[in-house]
C-alpha positions as MATLAB code, in Angstrom:
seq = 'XXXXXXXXXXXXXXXXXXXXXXXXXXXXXXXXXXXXXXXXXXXXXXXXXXXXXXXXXXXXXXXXXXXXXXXXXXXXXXXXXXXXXXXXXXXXXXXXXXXXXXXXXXXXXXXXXXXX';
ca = [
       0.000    0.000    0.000;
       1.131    3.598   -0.760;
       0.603    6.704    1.368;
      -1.370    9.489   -0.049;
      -2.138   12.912    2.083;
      -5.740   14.843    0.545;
      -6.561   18.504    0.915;
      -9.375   20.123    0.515;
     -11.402   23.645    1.022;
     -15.191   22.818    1.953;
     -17.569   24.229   -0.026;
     -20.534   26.869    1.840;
     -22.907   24.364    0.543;
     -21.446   21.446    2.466;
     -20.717   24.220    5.586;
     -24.432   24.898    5.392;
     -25.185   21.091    5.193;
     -23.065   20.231    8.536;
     -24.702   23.430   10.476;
     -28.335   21.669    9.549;
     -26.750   18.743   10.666;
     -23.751   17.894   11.698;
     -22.041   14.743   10.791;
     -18.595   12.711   11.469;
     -17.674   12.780    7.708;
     -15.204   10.021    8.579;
     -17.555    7.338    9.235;
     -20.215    8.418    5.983;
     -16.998    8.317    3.841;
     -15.379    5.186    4.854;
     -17.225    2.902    2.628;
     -16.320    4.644   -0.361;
     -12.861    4.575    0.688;
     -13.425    0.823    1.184;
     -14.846    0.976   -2.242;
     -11.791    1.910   -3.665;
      -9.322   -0.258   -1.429;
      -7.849    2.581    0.481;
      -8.510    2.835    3.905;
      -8.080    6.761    6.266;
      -4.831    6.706    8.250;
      -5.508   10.075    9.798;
      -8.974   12.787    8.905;
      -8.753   16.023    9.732;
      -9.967   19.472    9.719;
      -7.778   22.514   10.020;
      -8.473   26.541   10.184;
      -6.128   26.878    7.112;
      -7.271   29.383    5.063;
      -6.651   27.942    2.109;
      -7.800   23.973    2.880;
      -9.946   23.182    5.867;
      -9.223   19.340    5.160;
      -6.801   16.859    5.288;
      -6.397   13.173    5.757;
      -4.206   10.703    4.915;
      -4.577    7.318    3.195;
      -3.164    4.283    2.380;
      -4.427    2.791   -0.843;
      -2.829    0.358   -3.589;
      -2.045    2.680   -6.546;
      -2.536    6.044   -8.117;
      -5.586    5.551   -9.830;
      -7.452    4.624   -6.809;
      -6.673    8.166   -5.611;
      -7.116    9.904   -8.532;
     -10.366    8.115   -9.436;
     -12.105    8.718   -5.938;
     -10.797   12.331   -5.454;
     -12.288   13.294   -9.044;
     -15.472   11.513   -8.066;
     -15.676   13.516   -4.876;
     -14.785   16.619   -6.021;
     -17.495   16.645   -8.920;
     -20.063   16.747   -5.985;
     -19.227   19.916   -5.074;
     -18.224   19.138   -1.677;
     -15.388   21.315   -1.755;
     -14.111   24.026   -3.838;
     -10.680   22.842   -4.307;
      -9.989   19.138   -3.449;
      -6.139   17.624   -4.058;
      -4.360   14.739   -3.697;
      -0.288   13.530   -3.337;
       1.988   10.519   -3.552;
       3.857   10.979    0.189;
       7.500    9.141    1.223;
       8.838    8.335    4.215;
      12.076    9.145    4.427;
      13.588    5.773    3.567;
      11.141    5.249    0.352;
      12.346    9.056   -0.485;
      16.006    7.992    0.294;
      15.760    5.397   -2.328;
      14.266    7.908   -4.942;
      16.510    9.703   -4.863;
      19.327    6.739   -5.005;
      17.597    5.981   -8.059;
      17.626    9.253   -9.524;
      21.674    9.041   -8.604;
      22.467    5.666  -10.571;
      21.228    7.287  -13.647;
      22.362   10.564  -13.618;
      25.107   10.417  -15.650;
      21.979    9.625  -18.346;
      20.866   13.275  -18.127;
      22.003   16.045  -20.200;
      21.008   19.448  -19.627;
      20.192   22.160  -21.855;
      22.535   24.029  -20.954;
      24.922   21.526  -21.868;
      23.673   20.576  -25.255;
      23.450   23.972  -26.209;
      27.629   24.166  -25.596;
      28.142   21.145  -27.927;
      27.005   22.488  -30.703;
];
């Protein structure tokens, strides 16, 4: 399983919905997470002023992610609704190990631009 973190910024429809009645998100959301085969590490809400939301998940691949943040954010939940791929430090280690075997691969523009 990979490790995704989700952000959000709640729409004023769904702040008017939880005033009328308020609701632990969590637990109506967890079946569609289920649906998807990801499953809520952490779900929070913040006074951020540019998200209000955040959780993270663990789920098998990309299009999981992708897939169920596109489906919620076409409900209009929330105005702006994002997902990322997060490391721990050892997975990030070995990015970046990989990125260093193959350097010698890469030439910049810079340095095409002086051969010819």
């Amino acid at each position: 399983m990979q490790k995704y973190i989700i952000t959000g910024k709640n729409s004023q429809e769904t702040a008017a919905s939880m005033l009328n009645k308020p609701q632990n998100r969590r637990k109506v959301t967890d079946p569609l997470a289920k649906a998807f085969g990801a499953e809520f590490v952490e779900f929070l809400y913040l006074n951020h002023p540019e998200f209000d939301f955040m959780c993270v998940v663990m789920a098998k691949k990309d299009e999981d992610i992708a897939a169920v943040t596109n489906l919620i954010y076409a409900s209009g939940a929330f105005t702006t609704f994002n997902w990322y791929r997060a490391f721990e430090a050892e997975e990030w280690k070995n990015v970046f190990q990989l990125a260093s075997n193959n350097m010698a691969s890469y030439i910049s523009a810079k340095q095409k631009a002086e051969e010819d």
